[in-house]
mmCIF file of the protein (N, C-alpha, C, O) and its ligand, coordinates in Angstrom:
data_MODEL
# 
_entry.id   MODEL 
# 
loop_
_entity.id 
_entity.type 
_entity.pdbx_number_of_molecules 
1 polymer     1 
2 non-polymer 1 
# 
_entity_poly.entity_id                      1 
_entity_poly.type                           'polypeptide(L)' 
_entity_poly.nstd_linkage                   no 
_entity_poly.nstd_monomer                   no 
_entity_poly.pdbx_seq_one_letter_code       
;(UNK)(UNK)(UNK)(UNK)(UNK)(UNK)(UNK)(UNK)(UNK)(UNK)(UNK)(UNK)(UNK)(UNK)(UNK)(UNK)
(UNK)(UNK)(UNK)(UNK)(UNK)(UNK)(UNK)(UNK)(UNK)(UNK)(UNK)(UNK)(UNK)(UNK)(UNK)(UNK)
(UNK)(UNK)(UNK)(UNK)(UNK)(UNK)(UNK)(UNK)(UNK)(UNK)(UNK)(UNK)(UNK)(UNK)(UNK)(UNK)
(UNK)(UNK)(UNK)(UNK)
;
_entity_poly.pdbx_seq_one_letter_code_can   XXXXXXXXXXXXXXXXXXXXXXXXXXXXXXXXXXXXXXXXXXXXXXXXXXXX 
_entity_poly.pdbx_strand_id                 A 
# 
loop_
_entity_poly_seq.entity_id 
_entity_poly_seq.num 
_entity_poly_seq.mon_id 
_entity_poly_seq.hetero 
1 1  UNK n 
1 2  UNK n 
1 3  UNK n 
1 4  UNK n 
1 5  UNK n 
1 6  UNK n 
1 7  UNK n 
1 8  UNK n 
1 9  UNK n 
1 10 UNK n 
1 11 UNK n 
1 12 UNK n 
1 13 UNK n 
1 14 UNK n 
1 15 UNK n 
1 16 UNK n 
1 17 UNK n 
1 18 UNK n 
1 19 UNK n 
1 20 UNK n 
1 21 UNK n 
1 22 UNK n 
1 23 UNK n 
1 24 UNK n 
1 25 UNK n 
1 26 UNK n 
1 27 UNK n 
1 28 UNK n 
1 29 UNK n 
1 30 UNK n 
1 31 UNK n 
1 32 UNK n 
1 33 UNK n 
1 34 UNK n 
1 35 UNK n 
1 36 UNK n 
1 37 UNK n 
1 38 UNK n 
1 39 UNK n 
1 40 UNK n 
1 41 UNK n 
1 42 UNK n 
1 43 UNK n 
1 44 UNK n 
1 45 UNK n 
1 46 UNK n 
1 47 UNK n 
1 48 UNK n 
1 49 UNK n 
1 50 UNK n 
1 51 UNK n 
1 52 UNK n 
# 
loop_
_struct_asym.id 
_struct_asym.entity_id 
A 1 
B 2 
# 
loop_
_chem_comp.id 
_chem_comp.type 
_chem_comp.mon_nstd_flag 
UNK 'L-peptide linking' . 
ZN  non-polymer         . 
# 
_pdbx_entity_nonpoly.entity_id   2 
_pdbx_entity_nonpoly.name        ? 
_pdbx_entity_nonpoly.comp_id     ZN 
# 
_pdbx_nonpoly_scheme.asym_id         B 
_pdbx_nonpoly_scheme.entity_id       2 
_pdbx_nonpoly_scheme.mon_id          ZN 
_pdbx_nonpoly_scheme.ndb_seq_num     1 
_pdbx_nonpoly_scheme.pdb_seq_num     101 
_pdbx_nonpoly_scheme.auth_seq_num    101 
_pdbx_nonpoly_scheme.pdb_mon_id      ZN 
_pdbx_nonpoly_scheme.auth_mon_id     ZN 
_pdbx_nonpoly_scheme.pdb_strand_id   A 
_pdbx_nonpoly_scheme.pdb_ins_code    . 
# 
loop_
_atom_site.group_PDB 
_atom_site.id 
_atom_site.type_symbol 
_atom_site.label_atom_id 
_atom_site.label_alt_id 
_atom_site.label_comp_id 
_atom_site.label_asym_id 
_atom_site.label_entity_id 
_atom_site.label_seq_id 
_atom_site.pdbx_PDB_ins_code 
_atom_site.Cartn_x 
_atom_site.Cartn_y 
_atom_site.Cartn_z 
_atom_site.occupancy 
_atom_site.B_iso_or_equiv 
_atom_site.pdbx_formal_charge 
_atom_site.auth_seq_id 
_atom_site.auth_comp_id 
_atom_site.auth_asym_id 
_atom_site.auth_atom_id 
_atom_site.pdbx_PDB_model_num 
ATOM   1   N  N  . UNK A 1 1  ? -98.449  47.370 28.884 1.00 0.00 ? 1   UNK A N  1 
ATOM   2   C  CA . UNK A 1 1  ? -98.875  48.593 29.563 1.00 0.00 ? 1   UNK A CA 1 
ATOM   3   C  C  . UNK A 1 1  ? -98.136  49.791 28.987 1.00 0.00 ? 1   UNK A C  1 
ATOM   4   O  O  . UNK A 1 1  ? -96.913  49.786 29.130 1.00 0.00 ? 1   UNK A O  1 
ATOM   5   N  N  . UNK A 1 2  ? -98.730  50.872 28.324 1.00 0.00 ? 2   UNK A N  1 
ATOM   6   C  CA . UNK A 1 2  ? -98.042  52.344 27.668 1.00 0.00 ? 2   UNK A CA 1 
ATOM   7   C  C  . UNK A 1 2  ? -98.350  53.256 28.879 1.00 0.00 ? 2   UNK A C  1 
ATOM   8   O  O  . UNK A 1 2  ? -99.308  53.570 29.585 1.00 0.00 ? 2   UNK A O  1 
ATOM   9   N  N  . UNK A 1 3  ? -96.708  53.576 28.715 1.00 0.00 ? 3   UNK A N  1 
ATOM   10  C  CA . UNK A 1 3  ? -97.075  55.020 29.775 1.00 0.00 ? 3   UNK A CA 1 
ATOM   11  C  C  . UNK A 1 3  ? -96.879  56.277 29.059 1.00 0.00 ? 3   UNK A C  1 
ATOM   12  O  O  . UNK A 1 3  ? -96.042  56.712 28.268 1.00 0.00 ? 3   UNK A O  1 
ATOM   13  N  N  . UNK A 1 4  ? -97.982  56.721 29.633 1.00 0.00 ? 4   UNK A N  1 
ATOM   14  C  CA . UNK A 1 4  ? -98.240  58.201 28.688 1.00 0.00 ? 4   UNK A CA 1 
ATOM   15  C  C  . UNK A 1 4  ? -97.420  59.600 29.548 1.00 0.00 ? 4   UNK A C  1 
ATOM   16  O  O  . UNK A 1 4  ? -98.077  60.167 30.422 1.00 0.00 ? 4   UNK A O  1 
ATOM   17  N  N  . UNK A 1 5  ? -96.351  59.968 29.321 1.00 0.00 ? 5   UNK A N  1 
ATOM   18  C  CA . UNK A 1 5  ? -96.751  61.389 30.178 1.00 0.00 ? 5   UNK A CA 1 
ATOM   19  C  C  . UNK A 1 5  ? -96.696  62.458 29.026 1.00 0.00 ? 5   UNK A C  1 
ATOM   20  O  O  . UNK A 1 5  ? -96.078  62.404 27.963 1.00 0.00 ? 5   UNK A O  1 
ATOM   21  N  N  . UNK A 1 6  ? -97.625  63.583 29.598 1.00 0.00 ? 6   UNK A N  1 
ATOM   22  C  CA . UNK A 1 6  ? -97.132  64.799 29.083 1.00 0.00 ? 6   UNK A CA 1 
ATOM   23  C  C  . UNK A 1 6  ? -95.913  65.811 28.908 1.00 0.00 ? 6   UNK A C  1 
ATOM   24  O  O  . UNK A 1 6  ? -95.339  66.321 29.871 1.00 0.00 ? 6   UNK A O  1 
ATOM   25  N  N  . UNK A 1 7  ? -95.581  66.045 27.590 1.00 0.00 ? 7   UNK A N  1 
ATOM   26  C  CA . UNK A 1 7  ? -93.753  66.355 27.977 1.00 0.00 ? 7   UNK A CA 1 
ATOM   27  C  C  . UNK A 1 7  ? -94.299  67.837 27.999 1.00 0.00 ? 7   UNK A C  1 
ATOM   28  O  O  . UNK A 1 7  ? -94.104  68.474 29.034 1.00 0.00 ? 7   UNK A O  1 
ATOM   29  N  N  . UNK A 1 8  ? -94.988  68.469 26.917 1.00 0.00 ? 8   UNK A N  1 
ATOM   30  C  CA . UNK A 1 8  ? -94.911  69.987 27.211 1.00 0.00 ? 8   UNK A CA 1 
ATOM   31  C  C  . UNK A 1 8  ? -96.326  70.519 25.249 1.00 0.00 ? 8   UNK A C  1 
ATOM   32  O  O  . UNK A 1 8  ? -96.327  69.965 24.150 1.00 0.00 ? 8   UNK A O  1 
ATOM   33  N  N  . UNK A 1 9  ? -96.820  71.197 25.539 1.00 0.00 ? 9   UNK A N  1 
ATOM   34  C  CA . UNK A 1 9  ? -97.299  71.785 24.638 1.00 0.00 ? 9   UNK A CA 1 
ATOM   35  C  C  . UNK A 1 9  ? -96.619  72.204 23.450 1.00 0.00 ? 9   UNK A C  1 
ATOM   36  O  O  . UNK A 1 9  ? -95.753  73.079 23.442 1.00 0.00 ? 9   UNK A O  1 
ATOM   37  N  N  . UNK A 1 10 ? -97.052  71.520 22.363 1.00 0.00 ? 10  UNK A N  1 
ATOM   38  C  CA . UNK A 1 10 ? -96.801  71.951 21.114 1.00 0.00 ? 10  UNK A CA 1 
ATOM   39  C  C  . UNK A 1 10 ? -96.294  73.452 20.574 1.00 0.00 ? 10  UNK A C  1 
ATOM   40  O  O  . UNK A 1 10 ? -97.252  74.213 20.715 1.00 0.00 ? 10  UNK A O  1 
ATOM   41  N  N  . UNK A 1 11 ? -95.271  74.087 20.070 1.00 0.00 ? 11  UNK A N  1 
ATOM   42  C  CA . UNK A 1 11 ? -95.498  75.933 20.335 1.00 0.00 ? 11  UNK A CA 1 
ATOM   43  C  C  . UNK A 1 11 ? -96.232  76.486 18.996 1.00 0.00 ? 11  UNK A C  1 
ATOM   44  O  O  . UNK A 1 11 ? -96.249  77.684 18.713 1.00 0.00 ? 11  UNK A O  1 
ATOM   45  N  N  . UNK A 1 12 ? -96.835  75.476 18.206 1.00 0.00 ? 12  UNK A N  1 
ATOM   46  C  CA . UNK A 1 12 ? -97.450  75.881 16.917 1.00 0.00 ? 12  UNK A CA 1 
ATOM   47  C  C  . UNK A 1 12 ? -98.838  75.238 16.984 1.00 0.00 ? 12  UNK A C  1 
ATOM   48  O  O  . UNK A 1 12 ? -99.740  75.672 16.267 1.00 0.00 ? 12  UNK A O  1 
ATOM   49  N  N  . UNK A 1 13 ? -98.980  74.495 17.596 1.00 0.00 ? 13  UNK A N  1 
ATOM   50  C  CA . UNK A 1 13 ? -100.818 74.182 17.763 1.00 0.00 ? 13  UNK A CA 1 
ATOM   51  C  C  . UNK A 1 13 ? -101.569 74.097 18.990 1.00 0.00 ? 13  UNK A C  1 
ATOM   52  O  O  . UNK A 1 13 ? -102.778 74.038 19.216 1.00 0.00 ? 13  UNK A O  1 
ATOM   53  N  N  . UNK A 1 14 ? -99.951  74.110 20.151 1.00 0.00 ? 14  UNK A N  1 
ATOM   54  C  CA . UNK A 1 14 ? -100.469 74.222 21.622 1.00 0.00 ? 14  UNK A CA 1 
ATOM   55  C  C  . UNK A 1 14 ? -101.412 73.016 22.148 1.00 0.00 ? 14  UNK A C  1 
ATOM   56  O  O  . UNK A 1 14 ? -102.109 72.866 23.152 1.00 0.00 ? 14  UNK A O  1 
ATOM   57  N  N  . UNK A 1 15 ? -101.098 72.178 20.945 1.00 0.00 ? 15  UNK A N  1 
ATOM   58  C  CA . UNK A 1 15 ? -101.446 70.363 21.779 1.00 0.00 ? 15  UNK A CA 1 
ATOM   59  C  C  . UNK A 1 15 ? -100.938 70.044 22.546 1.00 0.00 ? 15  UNK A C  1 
ATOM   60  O  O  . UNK A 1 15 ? -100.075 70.860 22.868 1.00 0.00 ? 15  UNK A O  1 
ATOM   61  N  N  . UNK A 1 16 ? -100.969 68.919 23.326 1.00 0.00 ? 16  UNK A N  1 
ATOM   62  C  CA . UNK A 1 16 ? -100.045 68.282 24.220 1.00 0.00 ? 16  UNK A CA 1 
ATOM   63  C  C  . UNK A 1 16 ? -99.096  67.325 23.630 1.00 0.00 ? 16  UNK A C  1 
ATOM   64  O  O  . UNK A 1 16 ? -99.549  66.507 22.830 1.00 0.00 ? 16  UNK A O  1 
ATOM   65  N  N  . UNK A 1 17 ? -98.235  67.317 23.825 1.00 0.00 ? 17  UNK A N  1 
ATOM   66  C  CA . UNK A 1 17 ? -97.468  66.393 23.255 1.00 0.00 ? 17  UNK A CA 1 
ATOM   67  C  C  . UNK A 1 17 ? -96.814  65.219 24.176 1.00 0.00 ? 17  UNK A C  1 
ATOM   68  O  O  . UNK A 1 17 ? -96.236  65.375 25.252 1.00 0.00 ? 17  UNK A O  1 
ATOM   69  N  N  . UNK A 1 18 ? -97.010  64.240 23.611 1.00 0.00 ? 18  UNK A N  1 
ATOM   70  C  CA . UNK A 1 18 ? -97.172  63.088 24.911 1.00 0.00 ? 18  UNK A CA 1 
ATOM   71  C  C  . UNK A 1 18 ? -95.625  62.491 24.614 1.00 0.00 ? 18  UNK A C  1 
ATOM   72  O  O  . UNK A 1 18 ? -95.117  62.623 23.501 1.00 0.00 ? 18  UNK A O  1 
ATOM   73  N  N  . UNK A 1 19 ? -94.865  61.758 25.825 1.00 0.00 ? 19  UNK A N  1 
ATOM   74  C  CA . UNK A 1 19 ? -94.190  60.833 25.695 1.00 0.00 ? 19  UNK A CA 1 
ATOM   75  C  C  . UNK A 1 19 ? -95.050  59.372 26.039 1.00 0.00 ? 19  UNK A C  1 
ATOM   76  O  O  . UNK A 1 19 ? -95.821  59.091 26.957 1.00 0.00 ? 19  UNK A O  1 
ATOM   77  N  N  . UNK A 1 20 ? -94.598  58.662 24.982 1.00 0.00 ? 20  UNK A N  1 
ATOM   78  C  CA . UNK A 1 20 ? -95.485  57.296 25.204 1.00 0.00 ? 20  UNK A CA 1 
ATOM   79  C  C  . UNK A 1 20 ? -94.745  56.262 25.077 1.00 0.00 ? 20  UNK A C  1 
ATOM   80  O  O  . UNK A 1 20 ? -94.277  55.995 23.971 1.00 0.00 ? 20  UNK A O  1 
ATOM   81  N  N  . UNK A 1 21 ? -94.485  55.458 26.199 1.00 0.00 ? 21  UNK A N  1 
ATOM   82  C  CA . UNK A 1 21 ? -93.218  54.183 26.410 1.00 0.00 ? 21  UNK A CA 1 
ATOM   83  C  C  . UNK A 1 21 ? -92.226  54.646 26.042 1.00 0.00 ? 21  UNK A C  1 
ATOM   84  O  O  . UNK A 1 21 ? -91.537  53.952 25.294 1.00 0.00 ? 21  UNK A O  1 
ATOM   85  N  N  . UNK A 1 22 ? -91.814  55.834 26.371 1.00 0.00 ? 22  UNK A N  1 
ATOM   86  C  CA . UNK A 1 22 ? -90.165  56.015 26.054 1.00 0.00 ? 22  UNK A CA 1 
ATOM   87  C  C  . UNK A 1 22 ? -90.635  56.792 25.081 1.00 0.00 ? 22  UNK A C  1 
ATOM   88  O  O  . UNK A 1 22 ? -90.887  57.840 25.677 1.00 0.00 ? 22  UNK A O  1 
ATOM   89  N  N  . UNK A 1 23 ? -91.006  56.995 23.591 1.00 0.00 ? 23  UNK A N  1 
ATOM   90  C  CA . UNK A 1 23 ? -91.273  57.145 22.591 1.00 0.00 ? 23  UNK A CA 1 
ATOM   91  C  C  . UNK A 1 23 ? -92.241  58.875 22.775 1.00 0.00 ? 23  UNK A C  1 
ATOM   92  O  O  . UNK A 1 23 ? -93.420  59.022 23.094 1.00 0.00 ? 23  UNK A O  1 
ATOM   93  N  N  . UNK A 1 24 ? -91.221  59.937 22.440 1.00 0.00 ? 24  UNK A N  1 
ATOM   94  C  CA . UNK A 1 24 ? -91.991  61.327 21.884 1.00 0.00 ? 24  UNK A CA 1 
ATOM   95  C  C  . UNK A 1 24 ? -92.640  61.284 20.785 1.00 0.00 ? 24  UNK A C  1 
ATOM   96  O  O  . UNK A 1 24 ? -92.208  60.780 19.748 1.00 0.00 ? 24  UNK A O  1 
ATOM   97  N  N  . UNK A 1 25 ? -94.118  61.999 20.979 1.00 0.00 ? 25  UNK A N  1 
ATOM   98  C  CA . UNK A 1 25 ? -95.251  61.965 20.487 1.00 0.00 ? 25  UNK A CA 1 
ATOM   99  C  C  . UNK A 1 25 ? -94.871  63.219 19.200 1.00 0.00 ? 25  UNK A C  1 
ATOM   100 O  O  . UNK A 1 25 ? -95.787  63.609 18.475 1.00 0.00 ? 25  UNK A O  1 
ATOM   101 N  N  . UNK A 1 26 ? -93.643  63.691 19.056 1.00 0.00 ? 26  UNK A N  1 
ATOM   102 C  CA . UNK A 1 26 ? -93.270  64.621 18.182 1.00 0.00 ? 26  UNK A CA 1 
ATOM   103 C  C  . UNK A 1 26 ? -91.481  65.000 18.272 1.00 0.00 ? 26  UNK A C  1 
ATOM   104 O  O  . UNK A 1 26 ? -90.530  64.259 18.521 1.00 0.00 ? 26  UNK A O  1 
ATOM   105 N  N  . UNK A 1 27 ? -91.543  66.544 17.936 1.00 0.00 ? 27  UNK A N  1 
ATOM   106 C  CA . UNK A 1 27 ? -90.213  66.498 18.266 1.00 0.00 ? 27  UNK A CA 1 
ATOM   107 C  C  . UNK A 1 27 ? -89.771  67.770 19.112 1.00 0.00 ? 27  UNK A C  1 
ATOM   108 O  O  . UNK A 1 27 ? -90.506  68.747 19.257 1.00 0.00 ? 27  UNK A O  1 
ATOM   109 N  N  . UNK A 1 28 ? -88.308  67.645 19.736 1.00 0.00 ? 28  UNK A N  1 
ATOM   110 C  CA . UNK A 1 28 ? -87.973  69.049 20.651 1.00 0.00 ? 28  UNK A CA 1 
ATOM   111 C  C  . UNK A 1 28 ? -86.363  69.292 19.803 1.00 0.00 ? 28  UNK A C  1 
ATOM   112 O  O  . UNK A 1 28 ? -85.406  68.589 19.477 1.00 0.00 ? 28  UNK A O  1 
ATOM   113 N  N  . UNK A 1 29 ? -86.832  70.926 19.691 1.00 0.00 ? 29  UNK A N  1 
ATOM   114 C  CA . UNK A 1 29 ? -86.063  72.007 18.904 1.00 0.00 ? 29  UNK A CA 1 
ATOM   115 C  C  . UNK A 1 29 ? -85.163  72.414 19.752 1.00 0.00 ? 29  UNK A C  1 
ATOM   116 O  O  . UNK A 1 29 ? -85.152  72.463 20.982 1.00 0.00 ? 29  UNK A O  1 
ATOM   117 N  N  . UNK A 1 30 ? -84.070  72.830 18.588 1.00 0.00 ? 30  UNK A N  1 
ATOM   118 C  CA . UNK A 1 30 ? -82.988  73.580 19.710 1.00 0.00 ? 30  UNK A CA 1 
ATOM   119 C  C  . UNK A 1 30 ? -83.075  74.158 20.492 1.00 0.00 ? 30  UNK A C  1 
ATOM   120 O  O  . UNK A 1 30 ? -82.088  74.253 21.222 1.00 0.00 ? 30  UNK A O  1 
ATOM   121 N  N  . UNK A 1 31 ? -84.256  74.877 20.821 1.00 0.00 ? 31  UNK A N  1 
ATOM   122 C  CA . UNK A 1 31 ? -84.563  75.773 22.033 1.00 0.00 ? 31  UNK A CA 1 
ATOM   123 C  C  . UNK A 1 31 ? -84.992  75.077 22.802 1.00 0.00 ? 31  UNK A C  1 
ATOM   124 O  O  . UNK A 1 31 ? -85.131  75.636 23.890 1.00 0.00 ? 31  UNK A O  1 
ATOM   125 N  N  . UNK A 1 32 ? -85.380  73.766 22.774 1.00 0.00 ? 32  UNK A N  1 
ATOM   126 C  CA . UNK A 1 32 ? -85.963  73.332 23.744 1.00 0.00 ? 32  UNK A CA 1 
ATOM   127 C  C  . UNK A 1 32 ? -87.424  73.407 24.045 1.00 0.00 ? 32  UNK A C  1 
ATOM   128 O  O  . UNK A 1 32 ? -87.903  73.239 25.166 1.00 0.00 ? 32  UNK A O  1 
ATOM   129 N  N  . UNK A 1 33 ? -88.366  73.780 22.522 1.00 0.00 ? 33  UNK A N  1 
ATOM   130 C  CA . UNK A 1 33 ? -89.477  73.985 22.225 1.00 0.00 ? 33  UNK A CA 1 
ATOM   131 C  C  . UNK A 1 33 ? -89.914  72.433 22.089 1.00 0.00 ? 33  UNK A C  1 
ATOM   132 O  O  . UNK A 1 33 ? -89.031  71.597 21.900 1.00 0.00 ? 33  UNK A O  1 
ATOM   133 N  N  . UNK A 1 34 ? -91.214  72.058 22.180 1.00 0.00 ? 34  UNK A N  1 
ATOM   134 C  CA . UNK A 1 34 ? -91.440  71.300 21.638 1.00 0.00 ? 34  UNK A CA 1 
ATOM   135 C  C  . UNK A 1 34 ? -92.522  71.001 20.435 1.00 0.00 ? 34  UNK A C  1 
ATOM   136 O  O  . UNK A 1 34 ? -93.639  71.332 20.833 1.00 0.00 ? 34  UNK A O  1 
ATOM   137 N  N  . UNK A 1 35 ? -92.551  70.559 19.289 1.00 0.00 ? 35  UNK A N  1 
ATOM   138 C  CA . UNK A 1 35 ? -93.544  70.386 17.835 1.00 0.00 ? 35  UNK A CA 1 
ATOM   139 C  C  . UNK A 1 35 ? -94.323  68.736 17.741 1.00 0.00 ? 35  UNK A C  1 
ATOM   140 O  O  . UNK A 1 35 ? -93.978  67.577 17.968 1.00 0.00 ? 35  UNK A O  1 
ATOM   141 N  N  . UNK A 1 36 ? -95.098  69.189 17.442 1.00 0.00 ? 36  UNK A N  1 
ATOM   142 C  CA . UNK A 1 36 ? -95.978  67.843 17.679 1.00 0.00 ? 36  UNK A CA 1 
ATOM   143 C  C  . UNK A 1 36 ? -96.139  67.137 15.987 1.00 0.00 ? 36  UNK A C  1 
ATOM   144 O  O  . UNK A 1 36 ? -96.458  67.770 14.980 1.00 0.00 ? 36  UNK A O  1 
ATOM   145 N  N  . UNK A 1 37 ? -95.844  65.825 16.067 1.00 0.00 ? 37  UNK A N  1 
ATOM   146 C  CA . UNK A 1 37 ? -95.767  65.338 14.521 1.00 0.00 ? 37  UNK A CA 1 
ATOM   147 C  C  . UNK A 1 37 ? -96.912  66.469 13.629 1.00 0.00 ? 37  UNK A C  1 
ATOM   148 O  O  . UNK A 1 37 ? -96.535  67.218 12.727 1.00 0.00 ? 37  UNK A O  1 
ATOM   149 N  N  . UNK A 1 38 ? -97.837  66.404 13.951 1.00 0.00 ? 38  UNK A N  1 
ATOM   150 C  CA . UNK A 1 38 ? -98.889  66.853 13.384 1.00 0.00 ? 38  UNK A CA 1 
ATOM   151 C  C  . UNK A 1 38 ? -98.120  68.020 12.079 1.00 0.00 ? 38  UNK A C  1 
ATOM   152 O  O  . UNK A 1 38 ? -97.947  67.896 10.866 1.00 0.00 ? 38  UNK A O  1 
ATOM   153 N  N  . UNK A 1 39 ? -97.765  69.283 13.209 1.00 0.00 ? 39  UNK A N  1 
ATOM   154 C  CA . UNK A 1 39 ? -96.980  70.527 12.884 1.00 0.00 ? 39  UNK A CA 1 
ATOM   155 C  C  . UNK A 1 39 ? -95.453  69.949 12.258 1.00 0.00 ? 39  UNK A C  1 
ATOM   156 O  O  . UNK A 1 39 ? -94.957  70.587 11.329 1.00 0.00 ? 39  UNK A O  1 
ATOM   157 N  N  . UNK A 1 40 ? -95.139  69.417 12.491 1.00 0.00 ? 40  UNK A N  1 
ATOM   158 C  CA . UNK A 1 40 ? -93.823  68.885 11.997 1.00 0.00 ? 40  UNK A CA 1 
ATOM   159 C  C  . UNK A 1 40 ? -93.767  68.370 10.293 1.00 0.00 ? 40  UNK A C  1 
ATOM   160 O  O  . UNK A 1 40 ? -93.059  68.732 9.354  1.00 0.00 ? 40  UNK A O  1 
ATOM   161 N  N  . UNK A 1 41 ? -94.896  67.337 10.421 1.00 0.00 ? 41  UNK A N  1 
ATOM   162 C  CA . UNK A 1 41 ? -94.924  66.824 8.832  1.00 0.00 ? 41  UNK A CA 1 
ATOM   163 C  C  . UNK A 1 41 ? -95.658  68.252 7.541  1.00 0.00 ? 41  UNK A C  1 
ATOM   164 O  O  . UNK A 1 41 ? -95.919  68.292 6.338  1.00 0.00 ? 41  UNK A O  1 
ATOM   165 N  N  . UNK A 1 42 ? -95.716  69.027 8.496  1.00 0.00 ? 42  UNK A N  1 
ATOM   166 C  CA . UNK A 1 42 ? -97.087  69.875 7.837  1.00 0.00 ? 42  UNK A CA 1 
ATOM   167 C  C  . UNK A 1 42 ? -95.893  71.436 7.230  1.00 0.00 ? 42  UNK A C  1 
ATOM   168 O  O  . UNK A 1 42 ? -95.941  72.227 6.288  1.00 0.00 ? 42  UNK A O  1 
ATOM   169 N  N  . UNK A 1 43 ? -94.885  71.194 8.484  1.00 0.00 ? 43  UNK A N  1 
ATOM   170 C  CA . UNK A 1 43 ? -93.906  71.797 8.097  1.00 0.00 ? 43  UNK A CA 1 
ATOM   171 C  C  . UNK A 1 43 ? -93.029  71.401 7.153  1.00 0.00 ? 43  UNK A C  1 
ATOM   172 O  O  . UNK A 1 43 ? -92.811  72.135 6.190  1.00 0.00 ? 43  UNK A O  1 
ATOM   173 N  N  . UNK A 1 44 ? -92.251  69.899 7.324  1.00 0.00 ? 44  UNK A N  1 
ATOM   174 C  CA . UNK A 1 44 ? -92.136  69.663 6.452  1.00 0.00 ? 44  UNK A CA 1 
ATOM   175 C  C  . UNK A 1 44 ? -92.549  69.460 4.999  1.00 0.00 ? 44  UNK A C  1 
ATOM   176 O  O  . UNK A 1 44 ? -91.876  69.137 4.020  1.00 0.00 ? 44  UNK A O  1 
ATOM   177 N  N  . UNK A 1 45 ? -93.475  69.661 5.095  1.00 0.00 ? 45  UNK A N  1 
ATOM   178 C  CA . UNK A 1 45 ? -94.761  69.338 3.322  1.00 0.00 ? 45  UNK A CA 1 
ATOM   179 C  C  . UNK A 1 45 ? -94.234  71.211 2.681  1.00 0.00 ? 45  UNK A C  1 
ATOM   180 O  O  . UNK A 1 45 ? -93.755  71.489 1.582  1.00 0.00 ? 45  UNK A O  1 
ATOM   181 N  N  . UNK A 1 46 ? -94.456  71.867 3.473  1.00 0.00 ? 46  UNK A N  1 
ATOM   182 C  CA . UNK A 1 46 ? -94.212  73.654 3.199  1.00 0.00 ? 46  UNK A CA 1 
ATOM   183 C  C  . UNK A 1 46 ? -92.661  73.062 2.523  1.00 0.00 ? 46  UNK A C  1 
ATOM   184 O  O  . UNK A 1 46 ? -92.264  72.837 1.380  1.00 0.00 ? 46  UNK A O  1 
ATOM   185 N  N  . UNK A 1 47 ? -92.233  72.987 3.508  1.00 0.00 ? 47  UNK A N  1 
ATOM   186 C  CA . UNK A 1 47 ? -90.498  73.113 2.639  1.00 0.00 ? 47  UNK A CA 1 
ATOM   187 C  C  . UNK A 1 47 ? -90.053  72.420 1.688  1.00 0.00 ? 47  UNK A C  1 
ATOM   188 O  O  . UNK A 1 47 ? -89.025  72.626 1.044  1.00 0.00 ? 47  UNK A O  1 
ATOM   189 N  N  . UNK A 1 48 ? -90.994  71.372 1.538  1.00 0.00 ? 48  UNK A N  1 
ATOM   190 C  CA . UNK A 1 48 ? -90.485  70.635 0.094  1.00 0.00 ? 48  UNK A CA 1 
ATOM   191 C  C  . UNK A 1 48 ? -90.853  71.164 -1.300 1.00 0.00 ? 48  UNK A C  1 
ATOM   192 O  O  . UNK A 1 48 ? -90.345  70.894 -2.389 1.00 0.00 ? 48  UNK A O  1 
ATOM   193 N  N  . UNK A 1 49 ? -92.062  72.145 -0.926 1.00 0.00 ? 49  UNK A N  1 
ATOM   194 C  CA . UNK A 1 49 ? -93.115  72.463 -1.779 1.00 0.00 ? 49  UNK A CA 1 
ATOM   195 C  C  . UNK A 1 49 ? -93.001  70.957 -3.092 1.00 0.00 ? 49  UNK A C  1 
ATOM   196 O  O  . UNK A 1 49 ? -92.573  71.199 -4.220 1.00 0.00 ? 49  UNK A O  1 
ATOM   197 N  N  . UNK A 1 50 ? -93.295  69.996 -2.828 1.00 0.00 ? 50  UNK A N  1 
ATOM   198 C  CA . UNK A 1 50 ? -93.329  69.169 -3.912 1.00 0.00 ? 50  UNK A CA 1 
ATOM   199 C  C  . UNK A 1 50 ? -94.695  69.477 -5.118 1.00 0.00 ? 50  UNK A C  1 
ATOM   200 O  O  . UNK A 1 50 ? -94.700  69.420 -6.348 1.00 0.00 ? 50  UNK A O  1 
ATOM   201 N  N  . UNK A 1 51 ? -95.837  69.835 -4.059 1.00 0.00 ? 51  UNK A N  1 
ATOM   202 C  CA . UNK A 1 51 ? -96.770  69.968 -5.048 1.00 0.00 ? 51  UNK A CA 1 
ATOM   203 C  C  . UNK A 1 51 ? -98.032  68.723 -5.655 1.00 0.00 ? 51  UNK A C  1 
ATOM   204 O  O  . UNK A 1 51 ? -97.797  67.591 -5.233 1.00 0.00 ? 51  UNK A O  1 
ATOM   205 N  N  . UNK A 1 52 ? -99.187  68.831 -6.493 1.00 0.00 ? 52  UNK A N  1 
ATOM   206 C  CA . UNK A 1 52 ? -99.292  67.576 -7.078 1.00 0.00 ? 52  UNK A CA 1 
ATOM   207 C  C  . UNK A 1 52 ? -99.574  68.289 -7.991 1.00 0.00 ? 52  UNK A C  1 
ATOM   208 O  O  . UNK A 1 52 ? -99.853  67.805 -9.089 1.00 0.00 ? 52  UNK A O  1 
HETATM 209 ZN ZN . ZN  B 2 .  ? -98.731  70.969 16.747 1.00 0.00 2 101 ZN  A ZN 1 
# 
């Protein structure tokens, strides 16, 4: 059985961002914001600029 709750809206895509069995559906910032993987990896991809 997964329990889903809602922790708080994404502050860059304004999704929901779920806790699921214990387990955040993304991540929470020093402020206490929270980023949803989505925005997170997408951020991370910007800062690496790796490129192909
Ligand atoms: Zn997002």
């Amino acid at each position: 059985m997964k329990i889903r709750e809602p922790v708080g809206p994404c502050i860059d895509c304004g999704k929901m961002v779920y806790c699921v069995s214990g387990f955040l559906n993304g991540i929470v910032l020093d402020n206490h914001n929270i980023r949803c993987y989505d925005c997170h990896e997408e951020m991370e991809g910007l800062e690496k600029e790796e490129g192909e």
